[in-house]
C-alpha positions in Angstrom: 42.0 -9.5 138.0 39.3 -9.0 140.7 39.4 -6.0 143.4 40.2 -8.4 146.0 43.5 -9.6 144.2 44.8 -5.8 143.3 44.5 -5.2 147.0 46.1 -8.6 148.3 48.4 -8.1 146.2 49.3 -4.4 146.7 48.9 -5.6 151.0 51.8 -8.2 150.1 53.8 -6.0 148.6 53.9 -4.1 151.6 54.1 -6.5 153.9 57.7 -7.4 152.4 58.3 -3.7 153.8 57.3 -4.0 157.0 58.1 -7.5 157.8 62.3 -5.9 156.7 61.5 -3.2 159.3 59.7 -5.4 161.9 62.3 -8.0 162.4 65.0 -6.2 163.8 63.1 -3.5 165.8 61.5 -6.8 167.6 64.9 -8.1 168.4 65.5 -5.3 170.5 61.4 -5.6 172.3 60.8 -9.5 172.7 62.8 -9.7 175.5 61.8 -11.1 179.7 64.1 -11.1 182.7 65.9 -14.6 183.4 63.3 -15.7 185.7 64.7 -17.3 189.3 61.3 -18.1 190.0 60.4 -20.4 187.0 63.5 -22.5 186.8 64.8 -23.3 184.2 63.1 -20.8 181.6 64.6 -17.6 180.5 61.1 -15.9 180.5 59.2 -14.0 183.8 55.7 -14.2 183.4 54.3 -10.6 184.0 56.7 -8.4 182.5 55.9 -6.0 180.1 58.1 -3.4 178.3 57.3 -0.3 176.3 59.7 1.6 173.4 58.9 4.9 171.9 60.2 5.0 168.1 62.4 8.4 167.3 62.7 8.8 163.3 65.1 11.4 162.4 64.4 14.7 164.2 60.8 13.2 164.8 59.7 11.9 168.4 57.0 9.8 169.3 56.7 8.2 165.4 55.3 5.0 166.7 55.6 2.5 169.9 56.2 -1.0 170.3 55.3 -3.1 173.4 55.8 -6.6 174.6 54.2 -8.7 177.7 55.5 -12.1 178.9 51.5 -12.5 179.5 51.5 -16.3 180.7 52.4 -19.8 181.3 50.5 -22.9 180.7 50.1 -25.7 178.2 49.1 -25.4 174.4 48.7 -28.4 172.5 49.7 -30.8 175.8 53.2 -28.9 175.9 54.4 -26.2 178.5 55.0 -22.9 176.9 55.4 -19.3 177.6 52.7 -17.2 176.0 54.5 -13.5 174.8 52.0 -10.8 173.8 53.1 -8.0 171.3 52.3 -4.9 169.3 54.0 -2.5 167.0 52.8 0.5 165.1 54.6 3.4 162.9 52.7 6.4 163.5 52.5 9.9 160.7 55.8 10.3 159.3 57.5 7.3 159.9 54.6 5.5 158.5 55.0 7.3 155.1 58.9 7.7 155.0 60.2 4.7 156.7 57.5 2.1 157.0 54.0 1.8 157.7 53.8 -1.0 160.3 50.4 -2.2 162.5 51.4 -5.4 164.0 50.7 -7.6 166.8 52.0 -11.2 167.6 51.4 -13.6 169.9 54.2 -16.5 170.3 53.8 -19.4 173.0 57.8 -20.7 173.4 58.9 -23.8 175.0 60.3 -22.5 178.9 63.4 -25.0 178.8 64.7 -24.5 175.1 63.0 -20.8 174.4 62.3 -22.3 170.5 59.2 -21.3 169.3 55.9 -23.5 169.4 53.4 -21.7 168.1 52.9 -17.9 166.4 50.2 -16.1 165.4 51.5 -12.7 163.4 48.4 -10.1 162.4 49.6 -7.6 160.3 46.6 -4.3 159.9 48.6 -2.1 157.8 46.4 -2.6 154.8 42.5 -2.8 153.9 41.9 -6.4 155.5 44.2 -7.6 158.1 46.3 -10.9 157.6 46.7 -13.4 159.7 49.9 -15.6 159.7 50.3 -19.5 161.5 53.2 -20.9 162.1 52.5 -24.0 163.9 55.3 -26.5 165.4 53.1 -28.4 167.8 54.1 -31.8 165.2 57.2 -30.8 163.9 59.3 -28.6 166.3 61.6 -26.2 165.1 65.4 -26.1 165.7 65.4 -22.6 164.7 64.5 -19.4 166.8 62.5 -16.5 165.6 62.5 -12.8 166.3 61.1 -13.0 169.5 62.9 -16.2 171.1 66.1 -15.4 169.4 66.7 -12.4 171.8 66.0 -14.1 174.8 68.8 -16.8 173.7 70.9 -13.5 173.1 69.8 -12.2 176.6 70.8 -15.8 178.5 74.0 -15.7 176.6 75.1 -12.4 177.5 74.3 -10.1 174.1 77.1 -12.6 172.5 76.7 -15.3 170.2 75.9 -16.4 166.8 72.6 -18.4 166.2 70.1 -19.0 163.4 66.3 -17.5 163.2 63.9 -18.2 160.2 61.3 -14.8 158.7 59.6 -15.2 156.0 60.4 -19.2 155.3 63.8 -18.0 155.0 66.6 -19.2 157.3 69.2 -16.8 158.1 72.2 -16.5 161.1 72.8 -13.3 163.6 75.8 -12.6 165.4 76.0 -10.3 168.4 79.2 -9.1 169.2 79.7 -7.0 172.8 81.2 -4.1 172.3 81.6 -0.4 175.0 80.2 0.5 177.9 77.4 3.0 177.9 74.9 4.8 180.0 72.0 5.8 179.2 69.4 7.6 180.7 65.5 7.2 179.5 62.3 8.1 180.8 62.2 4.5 182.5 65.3 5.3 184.6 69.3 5.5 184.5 70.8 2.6 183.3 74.4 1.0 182.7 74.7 -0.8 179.6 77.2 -2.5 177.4 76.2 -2.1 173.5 75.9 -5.2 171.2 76.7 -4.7 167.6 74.6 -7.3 164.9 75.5 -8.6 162.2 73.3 -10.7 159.8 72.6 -11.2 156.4 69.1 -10.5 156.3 70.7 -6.6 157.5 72.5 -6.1 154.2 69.2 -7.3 152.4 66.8 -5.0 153.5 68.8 -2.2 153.7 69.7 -2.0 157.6 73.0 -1.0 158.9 74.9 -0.3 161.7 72.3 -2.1 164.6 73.4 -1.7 167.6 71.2 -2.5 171.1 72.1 -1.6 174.7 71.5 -4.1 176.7 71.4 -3.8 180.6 74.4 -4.9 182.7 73.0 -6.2 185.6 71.4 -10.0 185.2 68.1 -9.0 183.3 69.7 -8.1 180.2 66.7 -5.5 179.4 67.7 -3.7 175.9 67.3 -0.3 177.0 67.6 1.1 173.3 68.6 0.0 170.1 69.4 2.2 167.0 70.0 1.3 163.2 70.5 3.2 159.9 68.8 3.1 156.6 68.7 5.2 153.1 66.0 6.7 154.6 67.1 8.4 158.1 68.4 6.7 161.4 66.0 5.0 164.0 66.3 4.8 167.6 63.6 2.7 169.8 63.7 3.7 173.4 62.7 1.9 176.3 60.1 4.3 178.4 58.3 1.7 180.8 59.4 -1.5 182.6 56.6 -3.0 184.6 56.1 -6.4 186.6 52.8 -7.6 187.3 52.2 -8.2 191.1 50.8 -11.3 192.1 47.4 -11.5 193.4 47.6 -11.9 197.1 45.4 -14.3 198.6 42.9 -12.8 200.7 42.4 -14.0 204.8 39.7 -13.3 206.2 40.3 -11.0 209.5 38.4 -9.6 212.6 36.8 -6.5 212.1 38.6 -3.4 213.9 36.9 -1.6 216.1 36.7 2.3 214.5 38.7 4.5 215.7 38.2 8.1 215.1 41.2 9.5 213.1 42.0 13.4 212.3 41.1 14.8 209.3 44.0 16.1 206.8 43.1 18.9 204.7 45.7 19.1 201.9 47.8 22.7 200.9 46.4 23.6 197.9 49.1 23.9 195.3 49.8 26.7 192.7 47.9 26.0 189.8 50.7 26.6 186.3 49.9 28.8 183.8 49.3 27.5 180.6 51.7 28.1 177.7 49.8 30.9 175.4 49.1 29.4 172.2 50.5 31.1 168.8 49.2 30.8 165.6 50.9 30.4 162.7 54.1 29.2 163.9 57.2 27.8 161.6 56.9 24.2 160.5 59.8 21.8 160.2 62.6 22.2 157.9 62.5 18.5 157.2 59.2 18.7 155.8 59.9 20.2 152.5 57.7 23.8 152.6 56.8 26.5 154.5 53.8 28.0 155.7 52.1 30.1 153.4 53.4 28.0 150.2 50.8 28.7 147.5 51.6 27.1 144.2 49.1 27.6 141.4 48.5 25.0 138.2 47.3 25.5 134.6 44.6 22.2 134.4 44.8 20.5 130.7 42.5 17.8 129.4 44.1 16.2 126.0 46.2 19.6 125.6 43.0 21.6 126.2 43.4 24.3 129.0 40.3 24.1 130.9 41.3 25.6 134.3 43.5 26.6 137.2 43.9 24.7 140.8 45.9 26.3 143.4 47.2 24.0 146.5 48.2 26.4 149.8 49.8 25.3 153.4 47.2 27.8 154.4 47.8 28.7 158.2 48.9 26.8 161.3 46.1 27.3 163.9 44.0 25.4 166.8 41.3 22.9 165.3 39.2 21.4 167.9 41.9 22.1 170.6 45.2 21.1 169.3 48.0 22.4 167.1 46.8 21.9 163.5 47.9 22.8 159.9 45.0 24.0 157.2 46.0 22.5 153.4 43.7 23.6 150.8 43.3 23.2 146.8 41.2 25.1 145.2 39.6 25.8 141.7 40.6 29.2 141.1 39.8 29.8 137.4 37.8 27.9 135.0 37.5 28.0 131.0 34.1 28.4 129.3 33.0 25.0 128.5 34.5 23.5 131.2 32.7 20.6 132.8 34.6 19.2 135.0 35.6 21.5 137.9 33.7 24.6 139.0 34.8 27.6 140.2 35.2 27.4 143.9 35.5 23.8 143.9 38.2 22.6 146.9 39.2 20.2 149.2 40.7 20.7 152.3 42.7 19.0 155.0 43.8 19.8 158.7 46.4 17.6 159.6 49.4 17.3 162.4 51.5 20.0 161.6 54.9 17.4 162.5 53.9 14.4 160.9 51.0 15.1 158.5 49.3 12.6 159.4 45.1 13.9 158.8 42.9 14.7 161.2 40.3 16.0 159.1 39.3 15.9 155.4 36.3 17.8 153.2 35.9 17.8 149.4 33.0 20.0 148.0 32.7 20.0 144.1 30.0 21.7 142.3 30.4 20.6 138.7 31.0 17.2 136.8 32.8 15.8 140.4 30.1 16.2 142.6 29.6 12.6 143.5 33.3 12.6 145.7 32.1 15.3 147.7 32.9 13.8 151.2 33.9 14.5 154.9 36.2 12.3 156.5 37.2 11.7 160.1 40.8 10.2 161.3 41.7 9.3 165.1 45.2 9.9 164.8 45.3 7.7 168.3 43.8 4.6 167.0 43.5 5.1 163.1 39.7 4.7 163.1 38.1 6.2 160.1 34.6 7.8 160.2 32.9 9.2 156.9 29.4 9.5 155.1 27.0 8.2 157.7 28.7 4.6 157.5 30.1 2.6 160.3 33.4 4.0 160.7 36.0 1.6 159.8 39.5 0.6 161.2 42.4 1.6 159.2 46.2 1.9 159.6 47.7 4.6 161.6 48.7 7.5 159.9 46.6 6.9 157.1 46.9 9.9 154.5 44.4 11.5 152.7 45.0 12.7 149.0 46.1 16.0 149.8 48.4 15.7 153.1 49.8 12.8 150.7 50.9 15.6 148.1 52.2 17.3 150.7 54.2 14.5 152.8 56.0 12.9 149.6 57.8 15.7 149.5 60.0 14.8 152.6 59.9 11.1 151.7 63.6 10.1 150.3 62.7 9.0 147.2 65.9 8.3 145.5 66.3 5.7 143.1 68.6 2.7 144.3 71.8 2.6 143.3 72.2 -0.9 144.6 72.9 -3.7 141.8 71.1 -6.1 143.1 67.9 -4.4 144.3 67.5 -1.9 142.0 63.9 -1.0 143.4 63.3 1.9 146.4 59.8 1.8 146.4 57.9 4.1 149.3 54.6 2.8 150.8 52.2 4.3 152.2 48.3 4.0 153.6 45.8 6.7 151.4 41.9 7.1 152.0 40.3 6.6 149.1 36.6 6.8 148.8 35.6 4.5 151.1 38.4 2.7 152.4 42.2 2.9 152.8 44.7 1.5 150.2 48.7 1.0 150.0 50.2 3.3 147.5 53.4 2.5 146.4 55.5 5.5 145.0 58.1 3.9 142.3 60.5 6.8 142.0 62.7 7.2 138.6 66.0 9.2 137.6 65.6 13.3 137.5 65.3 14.2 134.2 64.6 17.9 132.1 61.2 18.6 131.9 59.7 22.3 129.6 56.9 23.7 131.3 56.4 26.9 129.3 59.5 27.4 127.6 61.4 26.3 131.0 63.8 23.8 131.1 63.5 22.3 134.7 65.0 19.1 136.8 62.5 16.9 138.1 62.0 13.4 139.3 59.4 10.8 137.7 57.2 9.1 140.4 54.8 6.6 139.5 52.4 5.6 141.7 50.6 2.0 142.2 47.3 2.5 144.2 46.2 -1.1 144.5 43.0 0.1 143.3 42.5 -1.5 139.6 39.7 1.8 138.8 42.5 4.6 139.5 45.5 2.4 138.3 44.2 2.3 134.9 44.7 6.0 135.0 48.6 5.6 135.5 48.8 8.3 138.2 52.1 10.2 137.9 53.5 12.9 139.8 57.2 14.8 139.3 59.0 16.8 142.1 61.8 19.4 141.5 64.9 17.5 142.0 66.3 20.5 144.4 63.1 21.8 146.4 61.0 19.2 146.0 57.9 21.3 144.8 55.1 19.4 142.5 55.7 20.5 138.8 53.6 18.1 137.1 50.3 15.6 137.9 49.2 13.7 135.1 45.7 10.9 135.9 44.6 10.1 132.9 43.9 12.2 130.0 44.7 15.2 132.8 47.7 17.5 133.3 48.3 19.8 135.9 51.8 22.1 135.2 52.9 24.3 138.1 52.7 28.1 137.0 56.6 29.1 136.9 57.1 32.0 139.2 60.5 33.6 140.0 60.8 32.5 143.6 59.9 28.4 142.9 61.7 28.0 139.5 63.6 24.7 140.2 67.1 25.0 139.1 
């Protein structure tokens, strides 16, 4: 199977993820005010809402926004034209779901059923781009995005059918309490709408529940839902309304007159917050600062070496609140090839989420050809690296290292569920030159003997999309209680964590 397939394949694969995730936090977002000005349509041209995503104990994890942009014709027909993106940003991206989506959907003004969409999903190597066109043959079903403003028009109540993925499924919105909420966008009274769907108990989502705004606008204020992998609230931080361009008349021209010049009080300037070094990380995260864990390096059973990985030290790196995670080479065999002494690679990445900022690998003996420095924008997922044109890959993608590091606090339980027996974590990893989807496959805990000690750990096989490393059958296990790496294998290679008192795994 060519490259290109691996990767489509691996990219579709995730996409079954994200498209699980993206449904129902949309249902929540594509929403306008019932407009009085564009009788009889349920959408106001101009409006634009904005949600922060909350994952957990983790703010700011991503941010979805969505813009009643126009109206106008497309294909002969009138139709609204809705504007939309979502991203997962750090950790949500590698223990919920990595999601980089945007959507445009023109919807008849009189009906609100869909017309046309265009979806683009970026969340893997090469974007792809998704037509559903009903120009000829008009749809009697909504979609995510029209389906709330239905739900809006009705009240939050009702029970009406939406199709995702050429599937065709039914959502019920039941009212329930009275609520108020207070966001960053203002103070709000709201009555909270419970949902209830199929598609909910097939991808794993329970307990939805939006607050929608009492008043005639309907504007879900926040929406929350459960998974096996945390709880997720999307909050609404920004309401805008475009203002109409005023037409401009032309007028006489005033004659000047001379007006007193205000000189402003200067105010007290605040005294930055003294930064400190080295401070705690989250609990939620799996280690602590100053972890060092060292590993005896085998090649077919042959010792050869020793590699020790280190959340070095939380310090500033260009400016901002960074945390230094190194592996280094720190004895080698005689004969040895492959490594040389010294050899590391190092990452500084958010100390929160992870999520790399920075990435170096200098290798002096039979690996000197990965020897690289790579670049991430955190902000905008650009990746710069080796002279090239930097390219444009998913938020939050990880390196190699921070990914060693982040698995730990990604729940990787096997289901228990009958009838999707699969749990499978996805995330976005630099690899050479470009970013791929890993999937992490996890298994049952199970003993393993690392010299002479019987330990609990928890298979996890990992998929890279890339056919070169796959053939390798990368696997990793993690102590079932604290999560710490005891075995890598890639290939004919081991790597076995040296057992010292204080991270013996029970």
């Amino acid at each position: 199977m060519s490259n290109y397939s691996n990767q489509t394949n691996s990219r579709l694969t995730s996409c079954v993820l994200s498209s699980s995730v993206f449904l129902f936090l949309f249902l929540s977002l594509f929403a306008g005010r019932t407009s009085a000005q564009l009788q009889p349509t349920n959408f106001r041209v101009g409006e634009k809402l904005t949600y922060s995503i909350s994952f957990g104990k983790v703010e700011d994890s991503g941010y979805m926004e969505i813009y009643v942009a126009s109206r106008g014709l497309i294909g002969g027909k009138d139709s609204v034209e809705i504007r939309s993106k979502f991203k997962t940003l750090g950790f949500v991206s590698a223990t919920f779901a990595l999601i980089d989506e945007t959507r445009t959907v023109f919807a008849a003004p009189d009906t609100g059923l869909p017309i046309f969409i265009r979806r683009t999903q970026n969340d893997g190597p090469l974007p792809i781009e998704t037509i559903s066109n009903y120009l000829k043959n008009p749809s009697s079903n909504f979609d995510p995005v029209t389906l709330i403003y239905k739900v809006r028009q009705a009240g939050g109540t009702g029970s009406y059918t939406f199709n995702e993925g050429e599937t065709i499924y039914t959502a019920t919105f039941l009212n329930g309490k009275a609520e108020r909420l207070k966001t960053s966008a203002g103070e709000y009274d709201t009555t909270i709408s419970t949902v209830q769907s199929e598609y909910l108990a097939v991808n794993g989502i329970k307990d939805l529940k939006i607050n929608f705004t009492n008043d005639e606008d309907r504007i879900p204020v926040l929406f929350r839902f459960k998974t096996a992998k945390g709880e997720c609230r999307i909050t609404l931080v920004s309401s805008h309304m475009d203002e109409p361009t005023p037409t401009v008349k032309p007028t006489p021209t005033p004659t000047p007159v001379p007006t007193p010049v205000v000189v402003a009080t200067p105010r007290p300037t605040a005294t930055p917050l003294e930064y400190v070094e080295n401070q705690p990380l989250l609990p939620e995260l799996g280690f602590a600062l100053g972890e060092s864990l060292s590993y005896n390096l085998t090649d077919g059973g042959k010792r050869f070496g020793v590699v020790t990985i280190e959340a070095k030290e939380r310090k500033l790196f260009e400016q901002k609140d960074s945390l230094l995670l190194t592996a280094t080479v720190t004895a080698i065999e005689p004969g040895n090839k492959t490594f040389a002494l010294g050899d590391s690679i190092k990452a500084q990445v958010d100390p929160d989420t992870l999520a790399p900022k920075w990435f170096e690998g200098k290798f002096g003996g039979g690996l000197k050809a990965l020897n690289q420095t790579v670049v991430f924008d955190p902000r905008t997922g650009i990746i710069s690296f080796g002279g090239t044109a930097p390219i444009d890959g998913p938020v939050g993608t990880h390196s190699l290292l921070s990914l060693i590091y982040a698995m730990r606090s990604f729940n990787l339980k096997k289901s228990n569920v009958p009838g999707n027996p699969v749990n499978d974590t996805r995330v976005a990893v630099f690899w050479e030159t470009q970013p791929y989807v890993f999937t992490l496959r996890p298994d049952v805990p199970a003993d393993l003997i690392i010299n002479g000690e019987k330990i609990s750990a928890q298979l996890i096989t990992i998929n890279t999309g890339n056919p070169k490393l796959d053939t390798l059958g990368i696997k990793v296990w993690l102590g079932s209680v604290n999560r710490i790496p005891i075995r890598f294998t890639v290939g004919t290679f081991q790597a076995d964590l040296i057992i010292q008192p204080k991270n013996i795994v029970q």
